[in-house]
C-alpha positions as CSV (number, residue, x, y, z in Angstrom):
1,X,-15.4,169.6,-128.8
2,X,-18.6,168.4,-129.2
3,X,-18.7,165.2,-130.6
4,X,-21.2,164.8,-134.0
5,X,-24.2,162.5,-134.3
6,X,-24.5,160.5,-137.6
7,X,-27.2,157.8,-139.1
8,X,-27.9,155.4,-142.0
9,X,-28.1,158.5,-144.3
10,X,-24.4,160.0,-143.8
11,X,-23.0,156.9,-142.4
12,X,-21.1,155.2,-146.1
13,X,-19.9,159.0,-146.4
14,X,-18.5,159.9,-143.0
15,X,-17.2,156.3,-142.4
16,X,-16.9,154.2,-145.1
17,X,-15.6,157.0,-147.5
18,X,-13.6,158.6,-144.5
19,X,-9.7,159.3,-145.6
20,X,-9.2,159.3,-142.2
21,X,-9.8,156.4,-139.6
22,X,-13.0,156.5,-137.6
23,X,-13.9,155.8,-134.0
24,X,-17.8,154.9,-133.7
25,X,-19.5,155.8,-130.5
26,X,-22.6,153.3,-130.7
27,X,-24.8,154.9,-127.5
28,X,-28.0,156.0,-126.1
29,X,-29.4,158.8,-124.3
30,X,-30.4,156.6,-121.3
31,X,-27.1,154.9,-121.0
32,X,-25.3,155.9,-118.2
33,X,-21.9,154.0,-119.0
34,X,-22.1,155.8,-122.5
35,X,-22.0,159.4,-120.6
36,X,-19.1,158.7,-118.6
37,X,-17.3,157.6,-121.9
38,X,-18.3,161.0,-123.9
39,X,-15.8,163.1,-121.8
40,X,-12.9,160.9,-122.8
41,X,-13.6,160.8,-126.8
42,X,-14.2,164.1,-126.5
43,X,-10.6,164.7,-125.4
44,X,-9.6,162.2,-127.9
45,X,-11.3,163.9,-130.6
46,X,-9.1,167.0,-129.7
47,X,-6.0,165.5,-129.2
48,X,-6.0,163.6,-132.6
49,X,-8.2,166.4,-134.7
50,X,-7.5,165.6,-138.3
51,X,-5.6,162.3,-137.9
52,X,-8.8,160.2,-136.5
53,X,-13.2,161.4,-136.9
54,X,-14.9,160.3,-133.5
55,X,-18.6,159.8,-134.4
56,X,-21.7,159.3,-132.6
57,X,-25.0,156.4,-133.5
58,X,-27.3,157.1,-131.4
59,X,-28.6,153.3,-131.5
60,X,-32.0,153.8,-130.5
61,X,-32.6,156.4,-133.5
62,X,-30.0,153.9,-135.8
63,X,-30.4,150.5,-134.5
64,X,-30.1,149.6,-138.7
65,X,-26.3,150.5,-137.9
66,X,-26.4,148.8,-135.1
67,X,-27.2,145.2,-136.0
68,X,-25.2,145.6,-139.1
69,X,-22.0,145.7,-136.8
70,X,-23.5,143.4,-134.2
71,X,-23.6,146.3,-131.7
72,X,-25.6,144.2,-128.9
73,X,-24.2,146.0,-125.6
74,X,-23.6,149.5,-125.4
75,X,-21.5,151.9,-124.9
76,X,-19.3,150.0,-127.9
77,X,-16.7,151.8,-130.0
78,X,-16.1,150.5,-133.5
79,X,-13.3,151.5,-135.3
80,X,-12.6,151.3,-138.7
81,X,-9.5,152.2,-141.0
82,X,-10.1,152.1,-144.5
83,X,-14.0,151.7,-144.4
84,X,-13.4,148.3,-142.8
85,X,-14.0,147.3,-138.8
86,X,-10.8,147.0,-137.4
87,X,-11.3,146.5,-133.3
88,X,-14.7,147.0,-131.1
89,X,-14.2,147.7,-127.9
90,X,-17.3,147.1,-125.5
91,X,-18.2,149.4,-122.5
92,X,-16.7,151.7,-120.7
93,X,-13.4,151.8,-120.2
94,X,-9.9,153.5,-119.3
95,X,-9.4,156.8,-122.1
96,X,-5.7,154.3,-122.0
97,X,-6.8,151.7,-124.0
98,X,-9.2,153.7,-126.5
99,X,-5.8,155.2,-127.2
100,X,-3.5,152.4,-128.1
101,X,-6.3,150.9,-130.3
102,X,-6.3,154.6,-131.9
103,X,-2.4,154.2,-132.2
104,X,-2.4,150.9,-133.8
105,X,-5.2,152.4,-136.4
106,X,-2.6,155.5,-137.4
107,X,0.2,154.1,-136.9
């Protein structure tokens, strides 16, 4: 599953208005820590299809989205539950701990 891109335009829609909780991939295309993360939420995104969104700012395109949720290293994941932040996690790490931060957000 290919994961889909959203900015400033869709972002109170697909995020803040989301029924569902949503994982924000804040990246760039130059990043090379945010491509080897893309595999893993794009397993995640399959394995938790219609109980989590997994979203993409591209933060060169969006830094406006950025700032507002102090996004100063990337890759960071922000997610939120309810339209609010609820955990960032910053850089690349183990598909393990994306996944108990997605637990705690359905549980």
């Amino acid at each position: 599953m290919s994961l889909r891109l959203i900015n400033k335009e869709n972002f109170e829609e697909e995020v803040l208005k989301s029924t569902i909780p949503v994982v924000i991939d804040f990246w760039a295309e130059w990043c090379p820590p945010c491509k080897m993360l893309l595999p893993l939420l794009e397993q995640l995104a399959d394995e938790y299809a219609g109980k989590i969104k997994i979203l993409k700012v591209n933060v060169d395109d969006d830094s406006e989205v950025a700032a507002e949720y102090n996004v100063t290293n990337i890759p960071t994941l922000v997610f939120f539950k309810d339209g609010t932040p609820f955990e960032k996690i910053v850089g690349a790490v183990p598909k393990q701990k994306i996944k108990e931060v997605i637990e705690l957000l359905i549980g």
